[in-house]
C-alpha positions in Angstrom: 84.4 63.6 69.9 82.7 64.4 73.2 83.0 68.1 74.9 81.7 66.3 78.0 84.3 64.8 80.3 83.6 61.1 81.5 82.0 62.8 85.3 79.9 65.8 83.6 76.6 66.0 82.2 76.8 66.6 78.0 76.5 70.1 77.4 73.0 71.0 75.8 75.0 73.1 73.0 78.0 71.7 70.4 80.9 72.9 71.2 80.9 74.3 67.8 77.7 76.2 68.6 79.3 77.7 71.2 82.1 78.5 68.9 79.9 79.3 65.5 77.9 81.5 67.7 80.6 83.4 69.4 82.2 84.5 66.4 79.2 87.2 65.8 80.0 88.9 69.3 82.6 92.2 69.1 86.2 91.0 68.5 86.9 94.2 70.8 86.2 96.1 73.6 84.2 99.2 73.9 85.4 102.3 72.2 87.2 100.0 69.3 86.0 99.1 65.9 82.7 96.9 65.8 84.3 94.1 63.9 82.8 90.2 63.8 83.9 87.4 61.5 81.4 85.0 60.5 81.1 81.5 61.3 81.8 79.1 58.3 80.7 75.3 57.9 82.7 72.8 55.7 83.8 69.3 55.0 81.1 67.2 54.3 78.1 69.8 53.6 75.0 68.8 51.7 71.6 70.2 52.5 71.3 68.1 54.7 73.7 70.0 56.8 71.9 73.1 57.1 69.8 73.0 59.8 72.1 72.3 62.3 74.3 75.0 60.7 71.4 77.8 60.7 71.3 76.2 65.3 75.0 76.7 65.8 75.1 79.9 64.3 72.1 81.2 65.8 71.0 82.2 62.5 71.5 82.5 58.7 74.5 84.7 58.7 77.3 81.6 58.4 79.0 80.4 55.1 78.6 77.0 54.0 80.9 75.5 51.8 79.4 72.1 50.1 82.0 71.6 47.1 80.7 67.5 47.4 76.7 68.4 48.5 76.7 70.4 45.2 79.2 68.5 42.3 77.9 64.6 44.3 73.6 65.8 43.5 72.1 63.4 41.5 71.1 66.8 39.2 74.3 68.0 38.7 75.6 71.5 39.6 72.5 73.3 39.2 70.5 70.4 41.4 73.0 70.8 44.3 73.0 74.5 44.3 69.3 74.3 44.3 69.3 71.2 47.0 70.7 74.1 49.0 68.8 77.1 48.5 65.5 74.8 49.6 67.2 74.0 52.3 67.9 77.2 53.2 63.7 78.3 52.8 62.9 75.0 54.4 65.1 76.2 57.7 64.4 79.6 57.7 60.2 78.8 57.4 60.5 76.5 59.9 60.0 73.9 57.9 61.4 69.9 58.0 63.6 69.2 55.0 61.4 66.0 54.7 58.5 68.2 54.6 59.5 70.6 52.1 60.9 68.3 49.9 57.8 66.9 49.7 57.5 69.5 47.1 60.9 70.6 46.2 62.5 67.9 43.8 65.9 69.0 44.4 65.9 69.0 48.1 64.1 65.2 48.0 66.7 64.1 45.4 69.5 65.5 47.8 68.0 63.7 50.8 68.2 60.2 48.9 71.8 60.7 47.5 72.9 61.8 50.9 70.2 60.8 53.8 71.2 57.3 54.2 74.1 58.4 56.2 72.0 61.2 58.3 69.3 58.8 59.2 67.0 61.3 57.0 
């Protein structure tokens, strides 16, 4: 789905950046509690998912729920779990997935289970 009508530009920012993003402002005004929820990515998650998540939210503080990225890794549990944590140096190193998996067997095994469909 679009967030740009038919006569407007596309906006350089998913809507769901906007919206990921927002969530770490003050759900208040001044003088009231300094409360925040925290942005959380699901439906479809793999590692391959987690650099766009780590844009929209502006950062690492999001949840990520990958019930398939982890229980649909070639390696099992343990090989999705890890798919994800390399993912999650890989971003925050500024580092391409397909780079670091160059090196992390997890991560590369994730990006051939689930790449095909990401263009990865």
């Amino acid at each position: 789905m679009s967030t740009a009508s038919p006569t407007s530009s596309p906006s350089p920012m998913p809507r769901s950046s906007n919206s990921a993003r927002a969530l770490g402002e003050p759900l208040f005004g001044p003088g009231r509690p300094d409360l925040a929820a925290m942005p959380v990515f699901s439906s479809g998650q793999t590692a391959l998912q987690v650099p766009a998540s780590y844009d929209a939210a502006g950062s690492g503080d999001f949840i990520f729920c990958s019930g398939g990225g982890i229980m649909g890794h070639p390696g099992g549990i343990a090989g999705g779990v890890a798919s994800l944590r390399q993912a999650s140096e890989a971003v925050a190193s500024g580092i391409p997935l397909a780079v670091h998996a160059e090196r992390h067997a997890a991560l590369a095994s994730a990006i051939g289970q689930f790449g095909a469909r990401t263009g990865l």
